[in-house]
PDB file of N, CA, C and O in Angstrom, chain B, residues numbered from 101:
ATOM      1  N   UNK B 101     -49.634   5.149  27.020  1.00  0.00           N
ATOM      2  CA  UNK B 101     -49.391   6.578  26.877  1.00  0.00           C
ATOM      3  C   UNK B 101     -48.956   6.921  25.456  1.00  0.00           C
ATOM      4  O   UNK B 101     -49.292   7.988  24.943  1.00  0.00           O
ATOM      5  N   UNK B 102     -48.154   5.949  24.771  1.00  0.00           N
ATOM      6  CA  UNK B 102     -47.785   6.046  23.336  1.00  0.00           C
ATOM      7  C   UNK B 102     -48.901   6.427  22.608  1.00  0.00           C
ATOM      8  O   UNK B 102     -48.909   7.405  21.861  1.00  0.00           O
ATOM      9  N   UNK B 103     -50.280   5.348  22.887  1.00  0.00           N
ATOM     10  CA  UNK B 103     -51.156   5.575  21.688  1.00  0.00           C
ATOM     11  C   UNK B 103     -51.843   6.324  21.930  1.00  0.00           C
ATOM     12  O   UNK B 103     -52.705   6.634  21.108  1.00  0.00           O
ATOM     13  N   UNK B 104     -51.724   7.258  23.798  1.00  0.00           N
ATOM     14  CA  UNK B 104     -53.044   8.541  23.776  1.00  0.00           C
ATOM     15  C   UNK B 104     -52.411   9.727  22.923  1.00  0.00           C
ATOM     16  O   UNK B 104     -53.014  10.568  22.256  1.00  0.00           O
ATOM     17  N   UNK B 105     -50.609   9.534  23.175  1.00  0.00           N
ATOM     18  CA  UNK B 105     -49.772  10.907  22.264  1.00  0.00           C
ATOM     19  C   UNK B 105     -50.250  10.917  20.871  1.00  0.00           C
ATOM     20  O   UNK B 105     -50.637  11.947  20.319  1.00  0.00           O
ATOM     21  N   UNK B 106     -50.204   9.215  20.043  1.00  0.00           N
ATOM     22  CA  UNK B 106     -50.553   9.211  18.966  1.00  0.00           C
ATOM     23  C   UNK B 106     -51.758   9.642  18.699  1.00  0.00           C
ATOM     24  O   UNK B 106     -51.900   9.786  17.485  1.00  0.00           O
ATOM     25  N   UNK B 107     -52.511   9.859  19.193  1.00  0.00           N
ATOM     26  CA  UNK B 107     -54.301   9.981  19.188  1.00  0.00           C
ATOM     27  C   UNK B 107     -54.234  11.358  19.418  1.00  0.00           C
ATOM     28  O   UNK B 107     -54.874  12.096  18.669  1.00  0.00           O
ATOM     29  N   UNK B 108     -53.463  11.905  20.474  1.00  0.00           N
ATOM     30  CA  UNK B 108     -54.094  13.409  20.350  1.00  0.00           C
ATOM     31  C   UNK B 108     -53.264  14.008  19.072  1.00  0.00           C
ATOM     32  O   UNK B 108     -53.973  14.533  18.214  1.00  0.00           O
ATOM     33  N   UNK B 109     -52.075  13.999  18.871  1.00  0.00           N
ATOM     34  CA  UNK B 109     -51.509  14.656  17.567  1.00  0.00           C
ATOM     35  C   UNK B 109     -51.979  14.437  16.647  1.00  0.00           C
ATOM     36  O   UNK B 109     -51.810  15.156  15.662  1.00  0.00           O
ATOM     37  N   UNK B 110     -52.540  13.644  16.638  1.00  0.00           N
ATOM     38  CA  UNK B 110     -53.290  13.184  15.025  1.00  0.00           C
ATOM     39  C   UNK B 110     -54.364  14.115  15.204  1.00  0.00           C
ATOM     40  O   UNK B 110     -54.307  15.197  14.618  1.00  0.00           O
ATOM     41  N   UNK B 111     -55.218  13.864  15.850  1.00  0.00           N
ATOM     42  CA  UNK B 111     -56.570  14.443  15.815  1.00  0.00           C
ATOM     43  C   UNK B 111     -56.091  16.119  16.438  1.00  0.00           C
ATOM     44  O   UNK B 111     -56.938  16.691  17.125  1.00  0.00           O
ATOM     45  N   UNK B 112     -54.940  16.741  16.212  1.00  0.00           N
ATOM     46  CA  UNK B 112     -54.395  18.296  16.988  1.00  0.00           C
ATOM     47  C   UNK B 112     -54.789  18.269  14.925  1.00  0.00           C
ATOM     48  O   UNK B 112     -55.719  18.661  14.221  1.00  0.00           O
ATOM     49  N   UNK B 113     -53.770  17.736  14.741  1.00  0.00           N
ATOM     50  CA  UNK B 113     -53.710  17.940  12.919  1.00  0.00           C
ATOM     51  C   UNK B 113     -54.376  17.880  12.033  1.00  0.00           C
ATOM     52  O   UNK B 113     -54.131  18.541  11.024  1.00  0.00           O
ATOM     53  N   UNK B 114     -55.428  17.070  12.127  1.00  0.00           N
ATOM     54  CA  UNK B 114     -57.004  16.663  11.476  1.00  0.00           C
ATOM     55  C   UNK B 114     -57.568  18.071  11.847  1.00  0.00           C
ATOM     56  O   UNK B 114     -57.603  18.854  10.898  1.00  0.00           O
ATOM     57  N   UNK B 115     -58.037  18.564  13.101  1.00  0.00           N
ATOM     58  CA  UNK B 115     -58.296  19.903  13.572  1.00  0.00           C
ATOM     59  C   UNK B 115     -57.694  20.757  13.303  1.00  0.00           C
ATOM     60  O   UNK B 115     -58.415  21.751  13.216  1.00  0.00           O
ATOM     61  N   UNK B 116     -56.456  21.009  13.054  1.00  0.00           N
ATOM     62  CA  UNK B 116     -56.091  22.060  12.465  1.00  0.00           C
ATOM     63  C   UNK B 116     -56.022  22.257  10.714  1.00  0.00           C
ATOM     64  O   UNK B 116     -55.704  23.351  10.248  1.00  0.00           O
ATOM     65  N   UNK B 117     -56.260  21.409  10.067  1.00  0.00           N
ATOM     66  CA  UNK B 117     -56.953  21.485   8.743  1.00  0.00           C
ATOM     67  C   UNK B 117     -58.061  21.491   8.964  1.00  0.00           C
ATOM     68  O   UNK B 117     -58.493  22.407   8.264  1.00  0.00           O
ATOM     69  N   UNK B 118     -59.006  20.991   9.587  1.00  0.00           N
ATOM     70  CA  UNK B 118     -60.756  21.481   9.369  1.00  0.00           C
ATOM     71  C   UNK B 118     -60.768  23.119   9.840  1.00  0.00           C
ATOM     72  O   UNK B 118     -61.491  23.907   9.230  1.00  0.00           O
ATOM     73  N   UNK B 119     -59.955  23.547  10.917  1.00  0.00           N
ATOM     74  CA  UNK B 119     -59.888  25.019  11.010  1.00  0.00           C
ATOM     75  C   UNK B 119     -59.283  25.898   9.920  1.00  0.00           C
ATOM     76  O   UNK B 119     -59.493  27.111   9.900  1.00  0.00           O
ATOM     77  N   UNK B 120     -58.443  25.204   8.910  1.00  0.00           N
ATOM     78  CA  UNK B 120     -57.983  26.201   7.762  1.00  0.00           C
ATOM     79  C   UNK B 120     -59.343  25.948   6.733  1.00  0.00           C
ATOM     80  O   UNK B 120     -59.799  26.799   5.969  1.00  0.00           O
ATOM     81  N   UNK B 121     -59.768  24.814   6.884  1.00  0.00           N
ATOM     82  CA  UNK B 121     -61.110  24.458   5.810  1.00  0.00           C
ATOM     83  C   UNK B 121     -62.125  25.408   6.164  1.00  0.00           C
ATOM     84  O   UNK B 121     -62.461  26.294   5.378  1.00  0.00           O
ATOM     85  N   UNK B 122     -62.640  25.273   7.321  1.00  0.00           N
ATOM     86  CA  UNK B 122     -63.256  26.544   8.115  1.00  0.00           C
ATOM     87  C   UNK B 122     -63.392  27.834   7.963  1.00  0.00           C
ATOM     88  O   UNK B 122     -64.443  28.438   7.747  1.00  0.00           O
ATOM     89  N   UNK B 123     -61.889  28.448   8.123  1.00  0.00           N
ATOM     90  CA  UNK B 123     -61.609  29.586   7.920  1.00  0.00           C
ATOM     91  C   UNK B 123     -61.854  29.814   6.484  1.00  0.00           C
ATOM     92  O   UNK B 123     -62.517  30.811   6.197  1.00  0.00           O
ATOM     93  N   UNK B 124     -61.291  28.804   5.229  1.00  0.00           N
ATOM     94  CA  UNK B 124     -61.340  29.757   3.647  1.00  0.00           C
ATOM     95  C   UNK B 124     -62.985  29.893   3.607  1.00  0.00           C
ATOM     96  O   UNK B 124     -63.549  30.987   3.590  1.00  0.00           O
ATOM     97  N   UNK B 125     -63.827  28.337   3.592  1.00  0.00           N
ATOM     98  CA  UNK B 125     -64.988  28.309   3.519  1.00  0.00           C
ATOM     99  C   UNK B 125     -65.707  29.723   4.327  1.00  0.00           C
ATOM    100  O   UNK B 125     -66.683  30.179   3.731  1.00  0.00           O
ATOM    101  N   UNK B 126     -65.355  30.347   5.450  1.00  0.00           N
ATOM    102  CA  UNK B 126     -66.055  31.636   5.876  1.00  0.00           C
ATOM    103  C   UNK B 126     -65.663  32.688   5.194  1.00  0.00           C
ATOM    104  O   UNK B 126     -66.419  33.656   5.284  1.00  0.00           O
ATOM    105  N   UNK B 127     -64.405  32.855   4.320  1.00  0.00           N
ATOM    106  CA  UNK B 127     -64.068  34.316   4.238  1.00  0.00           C
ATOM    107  C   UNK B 127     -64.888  33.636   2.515  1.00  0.00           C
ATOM    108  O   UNK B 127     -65.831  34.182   1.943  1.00  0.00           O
ATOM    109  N   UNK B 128     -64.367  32.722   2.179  1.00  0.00           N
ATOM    110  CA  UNK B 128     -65.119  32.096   0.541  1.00  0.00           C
ATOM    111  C   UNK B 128     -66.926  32.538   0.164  1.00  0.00           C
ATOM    112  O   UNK B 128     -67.476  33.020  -0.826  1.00  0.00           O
ATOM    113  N   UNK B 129     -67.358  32.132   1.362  1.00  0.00           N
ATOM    114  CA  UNK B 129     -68.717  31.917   1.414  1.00  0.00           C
ATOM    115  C   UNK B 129     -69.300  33.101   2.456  1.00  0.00           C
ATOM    116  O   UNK B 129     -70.051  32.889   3.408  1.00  0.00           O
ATOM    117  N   UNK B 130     -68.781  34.357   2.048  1.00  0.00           N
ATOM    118  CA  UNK B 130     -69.382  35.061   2.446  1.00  0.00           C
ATOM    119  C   UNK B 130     -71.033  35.726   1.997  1.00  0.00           C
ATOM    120  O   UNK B 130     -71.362  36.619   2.778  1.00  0.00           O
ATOM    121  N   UNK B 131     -71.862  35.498   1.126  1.00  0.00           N
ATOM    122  CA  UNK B 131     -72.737  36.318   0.623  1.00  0.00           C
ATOM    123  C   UNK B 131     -73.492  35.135   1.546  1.00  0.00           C
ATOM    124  O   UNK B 131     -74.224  35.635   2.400  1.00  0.00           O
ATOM    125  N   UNK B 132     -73.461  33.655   1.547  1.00  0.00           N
ATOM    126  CA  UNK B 132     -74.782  33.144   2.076  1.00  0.00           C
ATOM    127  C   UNK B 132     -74.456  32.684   3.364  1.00  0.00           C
ATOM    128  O   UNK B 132     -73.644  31.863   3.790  1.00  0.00           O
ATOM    129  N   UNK B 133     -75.261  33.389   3.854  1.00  0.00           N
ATOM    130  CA  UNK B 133     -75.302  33.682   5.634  1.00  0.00           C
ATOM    131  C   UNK B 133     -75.447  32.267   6.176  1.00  0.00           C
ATOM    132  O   UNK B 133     -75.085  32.025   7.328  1.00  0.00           O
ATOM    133  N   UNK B 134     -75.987  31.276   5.354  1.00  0.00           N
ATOM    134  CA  UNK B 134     -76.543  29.693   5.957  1.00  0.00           C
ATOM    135  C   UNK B 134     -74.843  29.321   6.252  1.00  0.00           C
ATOM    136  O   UNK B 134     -74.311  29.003   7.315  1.00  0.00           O
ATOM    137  N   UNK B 135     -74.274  29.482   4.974  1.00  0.00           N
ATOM    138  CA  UNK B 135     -72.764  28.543   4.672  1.00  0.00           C
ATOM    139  C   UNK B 135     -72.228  29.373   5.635  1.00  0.00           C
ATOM    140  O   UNK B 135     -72.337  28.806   6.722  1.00  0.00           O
ATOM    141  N   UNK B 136     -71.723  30.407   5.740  1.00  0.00           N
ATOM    142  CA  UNK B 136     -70.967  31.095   7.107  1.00  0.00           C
ATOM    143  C   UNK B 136     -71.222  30.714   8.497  1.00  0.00           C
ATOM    144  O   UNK B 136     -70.441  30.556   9.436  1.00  0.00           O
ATOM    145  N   UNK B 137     -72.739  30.581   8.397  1.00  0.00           N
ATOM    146  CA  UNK B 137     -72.773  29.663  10.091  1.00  0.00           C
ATOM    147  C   UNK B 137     -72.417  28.480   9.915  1.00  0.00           C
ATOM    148  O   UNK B 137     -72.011  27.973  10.961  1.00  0.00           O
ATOM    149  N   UNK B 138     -72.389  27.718   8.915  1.00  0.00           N
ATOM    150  CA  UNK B 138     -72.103  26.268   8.711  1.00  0.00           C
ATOM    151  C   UNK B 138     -70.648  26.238   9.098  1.00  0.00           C
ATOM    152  O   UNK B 138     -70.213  25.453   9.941  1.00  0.00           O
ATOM    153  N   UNK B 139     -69.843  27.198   8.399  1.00  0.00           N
ATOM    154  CA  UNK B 139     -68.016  27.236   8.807  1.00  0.00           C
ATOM    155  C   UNK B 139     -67.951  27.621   9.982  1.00  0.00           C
ATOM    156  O   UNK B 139     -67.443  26.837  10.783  1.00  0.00           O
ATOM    157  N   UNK B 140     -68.402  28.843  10.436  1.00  0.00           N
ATOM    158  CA  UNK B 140     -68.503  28.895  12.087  1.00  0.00           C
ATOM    159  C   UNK B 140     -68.666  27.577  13.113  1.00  0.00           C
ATOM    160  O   UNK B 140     -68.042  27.224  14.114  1.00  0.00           O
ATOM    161  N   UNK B 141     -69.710  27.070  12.443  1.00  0.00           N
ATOM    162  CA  UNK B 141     -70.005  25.765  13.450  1.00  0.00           C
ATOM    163  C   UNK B 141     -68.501  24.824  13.835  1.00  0.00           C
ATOM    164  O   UNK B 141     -67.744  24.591  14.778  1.00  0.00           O
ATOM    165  N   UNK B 142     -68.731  24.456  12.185  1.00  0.00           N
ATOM    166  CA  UNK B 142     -67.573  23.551  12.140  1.00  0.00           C
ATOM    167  C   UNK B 142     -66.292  24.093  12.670  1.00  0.00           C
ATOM    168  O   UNK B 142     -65.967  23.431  13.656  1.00  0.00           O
ATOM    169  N   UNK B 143     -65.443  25.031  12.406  1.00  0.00           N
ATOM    170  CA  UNK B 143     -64.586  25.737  13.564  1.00  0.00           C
ATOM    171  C   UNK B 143     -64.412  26.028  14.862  1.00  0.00           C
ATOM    172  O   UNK B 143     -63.311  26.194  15.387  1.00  0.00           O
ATOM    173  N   UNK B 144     -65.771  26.117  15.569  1.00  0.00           N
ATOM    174  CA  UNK B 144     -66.383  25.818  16.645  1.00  0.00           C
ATOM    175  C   UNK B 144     -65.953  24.518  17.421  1.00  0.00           C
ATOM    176  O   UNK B 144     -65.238  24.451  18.420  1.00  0.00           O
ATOM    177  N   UNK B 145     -66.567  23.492  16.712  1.00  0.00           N
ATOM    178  CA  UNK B 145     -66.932  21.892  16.943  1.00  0.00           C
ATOM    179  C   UNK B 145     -64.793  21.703  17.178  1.00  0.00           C
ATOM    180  O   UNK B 145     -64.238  21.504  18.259  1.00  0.00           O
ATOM    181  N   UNK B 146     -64.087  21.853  15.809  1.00  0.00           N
ATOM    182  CA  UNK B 146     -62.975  21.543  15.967  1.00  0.00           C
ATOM    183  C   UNK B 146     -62.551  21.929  17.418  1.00  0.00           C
ATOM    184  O   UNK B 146     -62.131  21.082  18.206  1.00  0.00           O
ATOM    185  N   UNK B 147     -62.685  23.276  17.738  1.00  0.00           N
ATOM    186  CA  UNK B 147     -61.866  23.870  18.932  1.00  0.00           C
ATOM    187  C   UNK B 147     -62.029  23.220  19.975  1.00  0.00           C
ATOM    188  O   UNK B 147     -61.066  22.769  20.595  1.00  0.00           O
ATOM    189  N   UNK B 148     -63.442  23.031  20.413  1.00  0.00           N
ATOM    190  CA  UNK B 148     -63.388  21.978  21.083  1.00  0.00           C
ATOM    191  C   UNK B 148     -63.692  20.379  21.101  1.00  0.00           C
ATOM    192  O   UNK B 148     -64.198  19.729  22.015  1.00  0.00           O
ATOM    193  N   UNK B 149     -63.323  20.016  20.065  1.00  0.00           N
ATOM    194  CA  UNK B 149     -63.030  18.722  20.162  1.00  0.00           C
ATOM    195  C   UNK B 149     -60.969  19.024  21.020  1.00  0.00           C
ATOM    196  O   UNK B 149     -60.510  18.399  21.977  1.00  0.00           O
ATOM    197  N   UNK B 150     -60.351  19.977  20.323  1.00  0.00           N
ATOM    198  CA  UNK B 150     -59.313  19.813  20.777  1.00  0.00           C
ATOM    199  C   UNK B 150     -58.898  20.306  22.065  1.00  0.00           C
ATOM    200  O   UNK B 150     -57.742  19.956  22.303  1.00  0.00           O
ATOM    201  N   UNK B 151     -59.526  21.128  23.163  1.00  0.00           N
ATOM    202  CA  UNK B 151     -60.063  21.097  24.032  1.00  0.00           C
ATOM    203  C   UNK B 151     -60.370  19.868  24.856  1.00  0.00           C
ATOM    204  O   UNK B 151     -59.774  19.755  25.927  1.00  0.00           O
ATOM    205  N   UNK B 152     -60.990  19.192  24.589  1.00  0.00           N
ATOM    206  CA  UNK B 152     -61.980  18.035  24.847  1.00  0.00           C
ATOM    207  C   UNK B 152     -60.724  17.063  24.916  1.00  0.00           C
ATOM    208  O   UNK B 152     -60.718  16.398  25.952  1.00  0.00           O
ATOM    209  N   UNK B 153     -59.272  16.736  23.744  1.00  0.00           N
ATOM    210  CA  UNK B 153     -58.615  15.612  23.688  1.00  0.00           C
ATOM    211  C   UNK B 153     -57.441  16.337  24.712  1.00  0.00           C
ATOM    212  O   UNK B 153     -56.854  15.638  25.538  1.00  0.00           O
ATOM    213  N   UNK B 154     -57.203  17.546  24.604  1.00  0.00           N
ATOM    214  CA  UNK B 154     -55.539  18.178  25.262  1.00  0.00           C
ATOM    215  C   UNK B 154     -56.060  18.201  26.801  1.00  0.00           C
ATOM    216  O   UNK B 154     -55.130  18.187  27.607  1.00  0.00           O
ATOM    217  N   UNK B 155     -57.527  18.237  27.442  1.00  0.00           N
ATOM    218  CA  UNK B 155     -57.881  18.169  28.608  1.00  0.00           C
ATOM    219  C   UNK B 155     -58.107  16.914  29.353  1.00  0.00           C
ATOM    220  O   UNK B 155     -58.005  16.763  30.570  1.00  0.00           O
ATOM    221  N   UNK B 156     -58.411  16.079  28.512  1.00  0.00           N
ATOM    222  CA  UNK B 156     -58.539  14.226  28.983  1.00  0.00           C
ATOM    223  C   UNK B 156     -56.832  13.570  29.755  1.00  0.00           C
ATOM    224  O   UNK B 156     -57.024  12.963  30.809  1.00  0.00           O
ATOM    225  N   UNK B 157     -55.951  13.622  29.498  1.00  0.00           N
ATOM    226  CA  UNK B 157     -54.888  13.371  30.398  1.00  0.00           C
ATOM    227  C   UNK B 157     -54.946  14.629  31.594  1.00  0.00           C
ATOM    228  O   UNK B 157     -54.320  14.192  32.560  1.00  0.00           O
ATOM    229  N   UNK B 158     -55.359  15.750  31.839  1.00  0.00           N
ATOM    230  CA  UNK B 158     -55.183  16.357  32.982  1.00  0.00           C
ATOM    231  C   UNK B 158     -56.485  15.741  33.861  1.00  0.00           C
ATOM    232  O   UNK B 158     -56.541  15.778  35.090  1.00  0.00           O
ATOM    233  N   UNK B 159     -57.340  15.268  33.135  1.00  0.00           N
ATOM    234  CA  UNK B 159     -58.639  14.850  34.005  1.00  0.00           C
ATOM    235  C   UNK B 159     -58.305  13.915  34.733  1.00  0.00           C
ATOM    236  O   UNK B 159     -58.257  13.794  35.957  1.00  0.00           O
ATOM    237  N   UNK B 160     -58.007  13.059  33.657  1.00  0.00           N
ATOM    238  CA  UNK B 160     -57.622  11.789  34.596  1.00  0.00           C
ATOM    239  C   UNK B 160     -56.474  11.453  35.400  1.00  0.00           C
ATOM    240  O   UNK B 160     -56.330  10.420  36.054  1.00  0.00           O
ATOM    241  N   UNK B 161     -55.535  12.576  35.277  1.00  0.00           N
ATOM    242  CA  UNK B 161     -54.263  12.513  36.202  1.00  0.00           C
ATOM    243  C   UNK B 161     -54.977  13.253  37.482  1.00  0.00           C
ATOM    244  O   UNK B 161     -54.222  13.289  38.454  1.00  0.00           O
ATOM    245  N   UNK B 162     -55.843  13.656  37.629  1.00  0.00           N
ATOM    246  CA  UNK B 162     -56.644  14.293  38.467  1.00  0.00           C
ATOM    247  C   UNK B 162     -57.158  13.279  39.487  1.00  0.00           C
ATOM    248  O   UNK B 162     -57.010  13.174  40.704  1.00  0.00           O
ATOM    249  N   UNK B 163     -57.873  12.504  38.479  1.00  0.00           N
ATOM    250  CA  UNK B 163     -59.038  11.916  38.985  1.00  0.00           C
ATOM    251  C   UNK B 163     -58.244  10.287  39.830  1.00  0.00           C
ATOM    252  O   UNK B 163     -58.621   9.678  40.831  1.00  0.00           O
ATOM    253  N   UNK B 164     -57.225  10.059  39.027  1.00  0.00           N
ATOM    254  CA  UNK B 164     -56.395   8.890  39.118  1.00  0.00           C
ATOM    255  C   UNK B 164     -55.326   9.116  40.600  1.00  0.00           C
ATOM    256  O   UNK B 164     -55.307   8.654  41.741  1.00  0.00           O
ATOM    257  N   UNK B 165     -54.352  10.284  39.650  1.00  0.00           N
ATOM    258  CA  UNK B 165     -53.369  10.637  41.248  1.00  0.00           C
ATOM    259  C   UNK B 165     -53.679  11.459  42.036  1.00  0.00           C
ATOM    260  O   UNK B 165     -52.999  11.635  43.047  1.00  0.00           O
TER     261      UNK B 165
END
């Protein structure tokens, strides 16, 4: 359980800098419409990756107990 806490905080924090990277890169790169969907994406992808890690202990406490 130590190293799933260590694993999701890390990767909560990795994600929450690709979402500030995200965010300047969209308001930065506003004139070319390609790079704005590119930051969208990637802001996207983060949310749920963290989604994806904060939901894996309720799954399996599910699936387990």
């Amino acid at each position: 359980m130590k190293i799933y806490n260590l694993v999701k905080y890390s990767a909560t924090a990795i994600a929450g800098v690709i979402l500030l990277l995200a965010g300047i890169s969209y308001m930065a790169l506003g004139s070319d419409p390609r790079k704005r969907e590119n930051a969208k994406n990637m802001a996207m992808y983060a949310i749920i990756g963290l989604v994806i890690i904060w939901a894996t202990q309720v799954m399996v406490n599910f699936i387990v107990g």
